[in-house]
Structure formats: structure tokens, C-alpha cells
N, CA, C and O atoms as CSV, one atom per row, in Angstrom:
chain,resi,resn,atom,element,x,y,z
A,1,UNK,N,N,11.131,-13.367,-81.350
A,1,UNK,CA,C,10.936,-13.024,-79.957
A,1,UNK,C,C,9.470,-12.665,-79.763
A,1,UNK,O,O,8.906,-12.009,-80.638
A,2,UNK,N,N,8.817,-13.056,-78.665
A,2,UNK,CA,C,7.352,-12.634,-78.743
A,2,UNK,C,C,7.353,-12.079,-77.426
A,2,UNK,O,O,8.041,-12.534,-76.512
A,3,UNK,N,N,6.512,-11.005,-77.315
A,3,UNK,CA,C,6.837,-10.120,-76.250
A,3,UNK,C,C,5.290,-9.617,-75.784
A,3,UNK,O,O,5.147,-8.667,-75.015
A,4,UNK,N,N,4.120,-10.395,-76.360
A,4,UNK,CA,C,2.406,-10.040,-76.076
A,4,UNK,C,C,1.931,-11.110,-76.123
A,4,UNK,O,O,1.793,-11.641,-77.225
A,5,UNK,N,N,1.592,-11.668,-75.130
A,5,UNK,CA,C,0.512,-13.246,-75.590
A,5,UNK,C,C,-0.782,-12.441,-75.759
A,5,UNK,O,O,-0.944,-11.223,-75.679
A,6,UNK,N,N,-1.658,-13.414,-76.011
A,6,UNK,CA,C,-2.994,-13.038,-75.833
A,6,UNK,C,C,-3.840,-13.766,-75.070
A,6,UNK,O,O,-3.349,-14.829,-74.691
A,7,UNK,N,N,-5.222,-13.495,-74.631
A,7,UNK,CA,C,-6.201,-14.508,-73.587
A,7,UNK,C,C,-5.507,-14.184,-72.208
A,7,UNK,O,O,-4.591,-13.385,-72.018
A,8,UNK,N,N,-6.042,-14.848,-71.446
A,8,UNK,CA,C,-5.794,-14.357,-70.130
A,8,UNK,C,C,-4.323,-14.233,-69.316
A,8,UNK,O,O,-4.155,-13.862,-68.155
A,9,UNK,N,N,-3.283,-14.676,-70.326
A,9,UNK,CA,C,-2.315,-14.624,-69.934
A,9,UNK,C,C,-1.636,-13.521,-70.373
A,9,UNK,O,O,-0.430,-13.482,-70.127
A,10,UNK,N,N,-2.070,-12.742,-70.885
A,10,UNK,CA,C,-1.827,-11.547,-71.561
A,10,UNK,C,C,-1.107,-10.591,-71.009
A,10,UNK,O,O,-1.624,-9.912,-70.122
A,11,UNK,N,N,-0.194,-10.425,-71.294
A,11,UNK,CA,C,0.843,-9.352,-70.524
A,11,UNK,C,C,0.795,-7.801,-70.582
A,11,UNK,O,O,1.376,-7.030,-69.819
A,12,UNK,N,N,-0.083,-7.459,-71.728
A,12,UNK,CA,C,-0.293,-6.686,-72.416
A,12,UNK,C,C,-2.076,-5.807,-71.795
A,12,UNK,O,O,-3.081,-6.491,-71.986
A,13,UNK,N,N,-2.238,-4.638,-71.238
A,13,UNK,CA,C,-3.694,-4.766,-71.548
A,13,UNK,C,C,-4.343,-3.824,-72.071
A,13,UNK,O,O,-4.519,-2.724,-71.549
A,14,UNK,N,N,-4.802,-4.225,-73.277
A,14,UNK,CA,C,-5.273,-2.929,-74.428
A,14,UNK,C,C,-6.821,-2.675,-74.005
A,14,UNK,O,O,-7.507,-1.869,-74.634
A,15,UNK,N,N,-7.318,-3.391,-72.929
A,15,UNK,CA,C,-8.792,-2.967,-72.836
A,15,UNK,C,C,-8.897,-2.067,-71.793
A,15,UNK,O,O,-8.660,-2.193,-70.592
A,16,UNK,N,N,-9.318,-1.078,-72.496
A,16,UNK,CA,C,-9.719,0.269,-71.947
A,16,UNK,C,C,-10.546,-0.024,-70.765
A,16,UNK,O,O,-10.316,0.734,-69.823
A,17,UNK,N,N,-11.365,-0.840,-70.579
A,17,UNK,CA,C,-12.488,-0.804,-69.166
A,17,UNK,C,C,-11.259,-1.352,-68.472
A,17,UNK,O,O,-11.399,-0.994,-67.303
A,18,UNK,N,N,-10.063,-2.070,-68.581
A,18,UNK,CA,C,-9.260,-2.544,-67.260
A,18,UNK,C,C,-8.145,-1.621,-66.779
A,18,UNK,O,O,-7.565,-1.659,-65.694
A,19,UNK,N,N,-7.920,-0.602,-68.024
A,19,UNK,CA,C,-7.042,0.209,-68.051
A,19,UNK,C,C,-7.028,1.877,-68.020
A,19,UNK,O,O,-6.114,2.361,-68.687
A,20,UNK,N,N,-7.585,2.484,-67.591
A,20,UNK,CA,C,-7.793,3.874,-67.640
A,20,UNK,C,C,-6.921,5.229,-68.737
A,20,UNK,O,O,-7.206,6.273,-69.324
A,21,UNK,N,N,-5.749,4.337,-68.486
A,21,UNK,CA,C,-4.560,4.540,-69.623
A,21,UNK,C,C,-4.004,5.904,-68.547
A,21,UNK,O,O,-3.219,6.691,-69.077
A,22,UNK,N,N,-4.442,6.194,-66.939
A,22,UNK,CA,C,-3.429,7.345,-66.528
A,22,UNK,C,C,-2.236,6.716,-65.868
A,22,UNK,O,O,-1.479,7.524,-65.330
A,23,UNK,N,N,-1.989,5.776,-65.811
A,23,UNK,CA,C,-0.747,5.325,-65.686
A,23,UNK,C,C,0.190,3.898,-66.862
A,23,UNK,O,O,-0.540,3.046,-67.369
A,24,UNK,N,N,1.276,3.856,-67.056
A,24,UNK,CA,C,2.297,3.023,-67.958
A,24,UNK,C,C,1.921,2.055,-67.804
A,24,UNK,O,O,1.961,1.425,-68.861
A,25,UNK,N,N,1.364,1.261,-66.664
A,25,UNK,CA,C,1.335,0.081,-65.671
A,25,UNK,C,C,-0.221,-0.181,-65.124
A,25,UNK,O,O,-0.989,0.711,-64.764
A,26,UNK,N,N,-0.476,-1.455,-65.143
A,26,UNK,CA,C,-1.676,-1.697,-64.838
A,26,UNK,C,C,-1.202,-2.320,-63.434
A,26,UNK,O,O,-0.087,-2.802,-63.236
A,27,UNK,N,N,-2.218,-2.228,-62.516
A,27,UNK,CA,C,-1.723,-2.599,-61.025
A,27,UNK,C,C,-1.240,-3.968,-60.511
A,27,UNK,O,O,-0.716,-4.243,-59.432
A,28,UNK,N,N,-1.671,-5.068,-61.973
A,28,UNK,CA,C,-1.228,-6.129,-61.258
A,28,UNK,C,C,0.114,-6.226,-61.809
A,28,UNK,O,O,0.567,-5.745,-62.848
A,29,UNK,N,N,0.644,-6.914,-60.944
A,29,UNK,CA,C,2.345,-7.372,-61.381
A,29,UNK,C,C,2.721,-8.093,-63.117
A,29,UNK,O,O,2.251,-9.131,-63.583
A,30,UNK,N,N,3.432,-7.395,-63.599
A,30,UNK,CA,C,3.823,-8.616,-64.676
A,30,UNK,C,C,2.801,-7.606,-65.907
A,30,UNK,O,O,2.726,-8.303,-66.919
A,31,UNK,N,N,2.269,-6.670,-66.059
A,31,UNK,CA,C,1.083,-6.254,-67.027
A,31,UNK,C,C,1.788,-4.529,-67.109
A,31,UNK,O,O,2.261,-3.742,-66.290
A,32,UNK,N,N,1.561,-4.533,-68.382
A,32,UNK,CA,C,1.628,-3.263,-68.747
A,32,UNK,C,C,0.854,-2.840,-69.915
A,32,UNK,O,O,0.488,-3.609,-70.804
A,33,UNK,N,N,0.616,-1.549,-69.872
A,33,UNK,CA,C,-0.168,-0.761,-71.291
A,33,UNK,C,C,0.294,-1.466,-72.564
A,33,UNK,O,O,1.468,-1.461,-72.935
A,34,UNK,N,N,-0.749,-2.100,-73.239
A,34,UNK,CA,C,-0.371,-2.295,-74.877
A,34,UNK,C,C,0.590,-1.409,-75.198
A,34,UNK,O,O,1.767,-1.756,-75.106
A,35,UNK,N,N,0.150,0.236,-75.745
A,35,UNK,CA,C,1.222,1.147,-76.205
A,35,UNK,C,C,2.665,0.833,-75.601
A,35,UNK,O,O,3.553,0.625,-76.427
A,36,UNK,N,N,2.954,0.783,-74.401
A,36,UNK,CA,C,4.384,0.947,-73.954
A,36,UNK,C,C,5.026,-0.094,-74.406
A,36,UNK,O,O,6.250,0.001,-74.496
A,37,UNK,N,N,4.299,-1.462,-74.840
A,37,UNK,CA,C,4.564,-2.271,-74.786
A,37,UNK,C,C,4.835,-2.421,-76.713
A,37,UNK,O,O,5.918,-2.876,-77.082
A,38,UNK,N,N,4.128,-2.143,-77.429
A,38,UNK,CA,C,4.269,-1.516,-78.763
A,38,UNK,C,C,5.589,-0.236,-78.974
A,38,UNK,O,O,6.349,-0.230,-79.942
A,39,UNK,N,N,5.628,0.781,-77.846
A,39,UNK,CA,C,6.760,1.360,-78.284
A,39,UNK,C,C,7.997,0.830,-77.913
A,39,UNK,O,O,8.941,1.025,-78.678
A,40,UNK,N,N,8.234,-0.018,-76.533
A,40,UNK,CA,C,8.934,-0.950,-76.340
A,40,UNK,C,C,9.667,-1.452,-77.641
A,40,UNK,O,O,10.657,-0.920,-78.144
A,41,UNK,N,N,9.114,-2.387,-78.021
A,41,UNK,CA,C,9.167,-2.892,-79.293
A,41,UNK,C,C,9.750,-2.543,-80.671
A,41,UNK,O,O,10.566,-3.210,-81.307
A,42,UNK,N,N,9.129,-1.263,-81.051
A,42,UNK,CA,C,9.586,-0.530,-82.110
A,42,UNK,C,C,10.416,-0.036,-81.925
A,42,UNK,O,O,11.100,0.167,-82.928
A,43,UNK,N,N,10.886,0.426,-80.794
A,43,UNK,CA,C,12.446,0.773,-80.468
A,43,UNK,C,C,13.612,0.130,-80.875
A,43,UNK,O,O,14.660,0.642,-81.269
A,44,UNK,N,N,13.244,-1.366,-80.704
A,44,UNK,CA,C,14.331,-2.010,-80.742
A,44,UNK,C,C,14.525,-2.432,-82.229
A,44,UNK,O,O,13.654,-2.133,-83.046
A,45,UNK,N,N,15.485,-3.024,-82.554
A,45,UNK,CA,C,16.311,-2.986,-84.183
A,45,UNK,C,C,15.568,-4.401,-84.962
A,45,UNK,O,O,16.156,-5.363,-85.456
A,46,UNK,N,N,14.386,-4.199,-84.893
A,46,UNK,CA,C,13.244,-5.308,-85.727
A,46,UNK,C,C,12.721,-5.036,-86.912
A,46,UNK,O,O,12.441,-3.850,-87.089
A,47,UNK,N,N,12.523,-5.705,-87.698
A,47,UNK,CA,C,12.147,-5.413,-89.387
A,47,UNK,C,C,10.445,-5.781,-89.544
A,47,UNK,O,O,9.825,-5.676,-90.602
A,48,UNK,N,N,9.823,-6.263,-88.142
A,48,UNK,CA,C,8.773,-6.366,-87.975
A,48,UNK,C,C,8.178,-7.021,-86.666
A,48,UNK,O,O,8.706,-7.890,-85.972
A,49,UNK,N,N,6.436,-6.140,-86.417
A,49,UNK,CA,C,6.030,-6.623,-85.157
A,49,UNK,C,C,4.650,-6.873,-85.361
A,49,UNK,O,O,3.749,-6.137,-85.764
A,50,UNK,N,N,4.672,-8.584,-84.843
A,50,UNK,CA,C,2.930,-8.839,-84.979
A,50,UNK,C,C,2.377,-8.971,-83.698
A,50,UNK,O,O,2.658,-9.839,-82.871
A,51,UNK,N,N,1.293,-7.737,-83.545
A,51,UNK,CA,C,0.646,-7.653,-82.502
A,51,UNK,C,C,-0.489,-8.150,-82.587
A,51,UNK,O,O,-0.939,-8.444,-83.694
A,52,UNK,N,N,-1.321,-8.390,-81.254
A,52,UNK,CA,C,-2.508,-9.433,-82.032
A,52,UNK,C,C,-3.549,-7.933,-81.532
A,52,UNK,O,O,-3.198,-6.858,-81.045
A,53,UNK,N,N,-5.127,-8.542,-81.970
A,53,UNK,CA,C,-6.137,-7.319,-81.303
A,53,UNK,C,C,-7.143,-8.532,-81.128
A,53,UNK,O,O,-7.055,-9.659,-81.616
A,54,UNK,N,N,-8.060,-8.037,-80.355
A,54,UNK,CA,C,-9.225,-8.563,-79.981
A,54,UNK,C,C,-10.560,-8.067,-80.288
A,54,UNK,O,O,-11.615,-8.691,-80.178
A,55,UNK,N,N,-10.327,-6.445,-80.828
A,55,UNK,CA,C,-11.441,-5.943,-81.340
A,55,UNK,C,C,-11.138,-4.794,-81.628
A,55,UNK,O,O,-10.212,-4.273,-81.006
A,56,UNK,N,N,-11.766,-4.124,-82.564
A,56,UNK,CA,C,-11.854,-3.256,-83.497
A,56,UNK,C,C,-11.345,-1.927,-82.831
A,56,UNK,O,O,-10.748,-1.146,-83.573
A,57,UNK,N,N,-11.585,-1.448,-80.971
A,57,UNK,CA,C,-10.933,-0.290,-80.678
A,57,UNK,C,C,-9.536,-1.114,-80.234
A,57,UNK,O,O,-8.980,-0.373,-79.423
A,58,UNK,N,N,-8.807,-2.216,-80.400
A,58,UNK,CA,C,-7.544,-2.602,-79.762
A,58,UNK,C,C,-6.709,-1.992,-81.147
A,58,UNK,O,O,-5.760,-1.214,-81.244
A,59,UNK,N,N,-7.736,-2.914,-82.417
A,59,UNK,CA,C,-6.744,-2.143,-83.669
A,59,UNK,C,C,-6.500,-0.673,-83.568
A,59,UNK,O,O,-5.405,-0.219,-83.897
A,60,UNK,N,N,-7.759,0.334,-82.995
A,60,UNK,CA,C,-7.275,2.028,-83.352
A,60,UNK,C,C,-6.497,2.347,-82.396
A,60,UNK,O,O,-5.841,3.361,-82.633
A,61,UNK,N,N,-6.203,1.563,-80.766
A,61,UNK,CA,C,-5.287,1.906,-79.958
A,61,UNK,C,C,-3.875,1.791,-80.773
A,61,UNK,O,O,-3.246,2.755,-81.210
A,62,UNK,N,N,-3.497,0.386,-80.892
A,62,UNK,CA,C,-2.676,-0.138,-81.510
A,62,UNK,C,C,-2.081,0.829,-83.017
A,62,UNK,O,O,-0.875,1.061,-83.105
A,63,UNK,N,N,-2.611,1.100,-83.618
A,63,UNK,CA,C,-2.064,1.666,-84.671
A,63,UNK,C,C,-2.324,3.441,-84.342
A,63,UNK,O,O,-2.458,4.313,-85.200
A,64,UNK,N,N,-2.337,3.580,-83.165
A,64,UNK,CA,C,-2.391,4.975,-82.826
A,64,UNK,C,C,-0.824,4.929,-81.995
A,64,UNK,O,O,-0.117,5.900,-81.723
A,65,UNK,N,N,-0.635,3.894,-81.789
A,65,UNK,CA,C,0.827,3.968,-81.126
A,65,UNK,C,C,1.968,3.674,-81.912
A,65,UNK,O,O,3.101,4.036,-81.592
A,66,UNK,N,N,1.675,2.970,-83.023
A,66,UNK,CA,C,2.360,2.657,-84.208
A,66,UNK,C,C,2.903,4.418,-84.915
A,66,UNK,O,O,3.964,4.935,-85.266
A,67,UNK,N,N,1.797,4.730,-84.850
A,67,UNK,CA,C,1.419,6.247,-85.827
A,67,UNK,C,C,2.681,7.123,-85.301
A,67,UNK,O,O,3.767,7.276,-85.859
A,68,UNK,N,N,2.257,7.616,-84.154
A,68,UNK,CA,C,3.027,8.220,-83.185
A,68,UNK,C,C,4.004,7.723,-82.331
A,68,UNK,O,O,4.223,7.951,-81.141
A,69,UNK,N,N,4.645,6.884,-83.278
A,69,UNK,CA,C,5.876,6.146,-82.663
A,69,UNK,C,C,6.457,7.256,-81.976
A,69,UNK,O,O,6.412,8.352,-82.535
A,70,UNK,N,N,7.290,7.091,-80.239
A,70,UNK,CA,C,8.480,7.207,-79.635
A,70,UNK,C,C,8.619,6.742,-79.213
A,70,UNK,O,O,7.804,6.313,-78.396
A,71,UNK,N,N,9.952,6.290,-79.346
A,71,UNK,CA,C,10.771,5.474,-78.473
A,71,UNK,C,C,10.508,5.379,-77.353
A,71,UNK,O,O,9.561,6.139,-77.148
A,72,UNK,N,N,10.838,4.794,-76.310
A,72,UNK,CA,C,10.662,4.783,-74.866
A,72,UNK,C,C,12.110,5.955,-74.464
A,72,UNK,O,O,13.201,6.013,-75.031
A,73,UNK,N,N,11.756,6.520,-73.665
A,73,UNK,CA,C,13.086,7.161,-72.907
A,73,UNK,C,C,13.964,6.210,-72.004
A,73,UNK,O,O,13.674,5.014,-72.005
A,74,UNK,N,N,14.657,6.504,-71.496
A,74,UNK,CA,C,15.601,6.076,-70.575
A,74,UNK,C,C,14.943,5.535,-69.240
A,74,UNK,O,O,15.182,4.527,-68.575
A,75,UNK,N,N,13.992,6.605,-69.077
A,75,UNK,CA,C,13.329,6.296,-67.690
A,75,UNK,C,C,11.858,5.311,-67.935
A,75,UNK,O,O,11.080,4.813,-67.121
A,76,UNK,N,N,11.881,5.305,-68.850
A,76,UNK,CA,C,10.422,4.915,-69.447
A,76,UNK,C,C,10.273,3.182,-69.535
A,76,UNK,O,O,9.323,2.455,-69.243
A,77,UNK,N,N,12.025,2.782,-70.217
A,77,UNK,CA,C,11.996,2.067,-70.493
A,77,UNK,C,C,12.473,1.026,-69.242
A,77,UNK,O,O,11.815,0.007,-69.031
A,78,UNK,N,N,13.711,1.371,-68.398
A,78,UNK,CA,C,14.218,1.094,-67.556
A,78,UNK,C,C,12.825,0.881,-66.161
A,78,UNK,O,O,12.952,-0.044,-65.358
A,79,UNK,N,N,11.719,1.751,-66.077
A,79,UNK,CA,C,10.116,1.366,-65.539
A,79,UNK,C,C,9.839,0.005,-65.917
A,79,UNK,O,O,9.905,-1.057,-65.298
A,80,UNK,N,N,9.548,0.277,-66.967
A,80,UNK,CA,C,8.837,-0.421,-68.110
A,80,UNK,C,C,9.487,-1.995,-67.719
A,80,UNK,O,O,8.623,-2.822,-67.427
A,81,UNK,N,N,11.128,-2.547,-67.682
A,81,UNK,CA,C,11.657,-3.868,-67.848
A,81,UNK,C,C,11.411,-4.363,-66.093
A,81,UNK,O,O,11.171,-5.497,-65.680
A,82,UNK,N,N,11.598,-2.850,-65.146
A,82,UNK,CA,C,12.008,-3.173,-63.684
A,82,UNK,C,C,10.334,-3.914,-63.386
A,82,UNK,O,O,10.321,-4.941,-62.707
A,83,UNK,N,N,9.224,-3.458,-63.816
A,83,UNK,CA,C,7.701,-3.798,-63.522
A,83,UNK,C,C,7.736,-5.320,-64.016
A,83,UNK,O,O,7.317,-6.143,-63.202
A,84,UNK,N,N,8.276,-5.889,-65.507
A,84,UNK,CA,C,8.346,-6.791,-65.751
A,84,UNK,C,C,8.796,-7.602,-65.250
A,84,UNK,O,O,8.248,-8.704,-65.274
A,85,UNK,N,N,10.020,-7.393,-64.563
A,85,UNK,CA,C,10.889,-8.557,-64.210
A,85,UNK,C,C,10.526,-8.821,-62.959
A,85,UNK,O,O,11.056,-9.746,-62.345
């Protein structure tokens, strides 16, 4: 299942200049925070997840959300699919 493209179709957005990181959700439709999108993920019953990076602070975001895995909550996650869909 792949759940992050990368390049401009990117669903995902780990760059800090587009993302401020004070909200789950980036304003355009269809895009959400790398992390949510990483804990998303690890939530669910997978034996592994390849995320891609683009540069050296995407890896320390990325494995800062890995680190401090939680789950998504109830409300978090149920955000999280309603923004997507």
C-alpha cells in the first residue's frame, strides 16, 4: 500500500517553509503533515514503512515522528481520512 508519493504530487508536506507545522493539515485539499501521515501509518498492523525524504531536515522530521510514535486518536485520525477523502 503506498500512502506518500513524492515530487509535486506529494500528498505529504514535510517542508517546513510550506508548512508551519501549527496545524495537522496544510490548506490545500488532499495534503497533510508528513508526521500525521507517518503516525497514520504506524498505527496500522504493518511490518514496515518506506518513507521517502528529500533532504537531510525531512530525515530528522521523519524519524522524530518515528521516535515518538502515537498513534493517531480517534479524532485525529477520523480528521486526518475526512481531509483526504
Amino acid at each position: 500500500m503506498k500512502v506518500m508519493g513524492g515530487g509535486l504530487g506529494s500528498l505529504a508536506i514535510g517542508n517546513p517553509i510550506k508548512n508551519d507545522g501549527a496545524s495537522n493539515h496544510d490548506d490545500a485539499p488532499r495534503q497533510a503533515r508528513a508526521t500525521m501521515l507517518i503516525r497514520y501509518v504506524l498505527g496500522l498492523p504493518v511490518s514496515a514503512a518506506v518513507v521517502g525524504m528529500g533532504s537531510l531536515e525531512h530525515l530528522r522530521i521523519n524519524v522524530h515522528a518515528a521516535r515518538d510514535l502515537a498513534p493517531l486518536n480517534d479524532q485525529e485520525r477520523k480528521s486526518l481520512e475526512q481531509h483526504m477523502s
